[in-house]
DOPASE-989599 format. One record per residue (C-alpha): x, y, z; residue in three letters. Coordinates in steps of 0.2 Angstrom, whole numbers, plus 5000, padded with zeros to 4 digits. Example, Ala and Ser with C-alpha at 12.3 -4.5 7.8 and 13.67 -1.06 7.14 Angstrom:
2
506249785039Ala/506849955036Ser/
# end
This chain:
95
500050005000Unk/500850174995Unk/501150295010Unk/501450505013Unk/502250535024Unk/501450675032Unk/502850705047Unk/504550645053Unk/505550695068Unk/507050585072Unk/508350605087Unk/509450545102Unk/508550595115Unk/508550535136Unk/507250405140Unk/506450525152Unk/506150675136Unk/505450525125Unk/504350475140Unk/503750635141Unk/503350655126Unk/502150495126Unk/501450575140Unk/500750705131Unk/500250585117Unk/499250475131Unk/498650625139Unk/497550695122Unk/497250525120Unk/496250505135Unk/495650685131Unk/494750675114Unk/496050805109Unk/497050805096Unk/498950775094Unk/499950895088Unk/501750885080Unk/503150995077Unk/504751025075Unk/505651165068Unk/504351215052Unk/503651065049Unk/501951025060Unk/500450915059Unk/498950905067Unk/498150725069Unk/496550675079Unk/496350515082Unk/494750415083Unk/494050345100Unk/494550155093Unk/495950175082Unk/497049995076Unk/498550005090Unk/499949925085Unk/501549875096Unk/503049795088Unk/504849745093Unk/506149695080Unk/508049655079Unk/508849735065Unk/510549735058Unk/511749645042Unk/511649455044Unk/512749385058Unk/512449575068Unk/510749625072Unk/511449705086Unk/509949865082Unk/508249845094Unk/506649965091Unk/505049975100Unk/503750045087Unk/502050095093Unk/500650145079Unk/499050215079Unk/498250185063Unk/496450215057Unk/495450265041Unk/494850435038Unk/493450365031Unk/492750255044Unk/492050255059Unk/493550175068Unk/493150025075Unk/494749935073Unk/495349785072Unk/495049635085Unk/496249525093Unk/497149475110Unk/497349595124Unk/499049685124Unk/499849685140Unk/501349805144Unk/502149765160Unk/
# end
């Protein structure tokens, strides 16, 4: 499926600035409001439905022989179009 890319900010940054900004995210979550991004003059204003499709992945990356590179990638995806129901499956637990 072809993808814009509507918005990119990528840094080294502590654990404690990324947690706050997940925060934030969680907190307009919770709100209804919507999320805001910016950084320097690029900006984007999303707003999420009130069941958007949450995805949480972990992946080892690297050449073969030295995937020494670990992510944690967490998505919020929904259709504009729809009323945002989602999709179903088992409970994610983050512990």
């Amino acid at each position: 499926m072809p993808e814009e890319v509507l918005f990119k900010s990528e840094r080294d940054q502590s654990r404690e600035e990324i947690a706050s900004y997940l925060r934030k995210v969680a907190d307009n979550l919770e709100s209804g409001d919507p999320i805001n991004l910016k950084a320097g003059s690029e900006s984007v204003t999303l707003n999420p439905p009130a069941r958007p499709t949450f995805e949480v992945k972990a992946e080892r990356e690297g050449p073969a022989g030295n995937m020494t590179e670990r992510s944690i990638e967490f998505e919020l995806e929904w259709d504009e179009n729809d009323g945002g129901e989602g999709n179903k499956s088992g409970q994610l637990e983050i512990e």
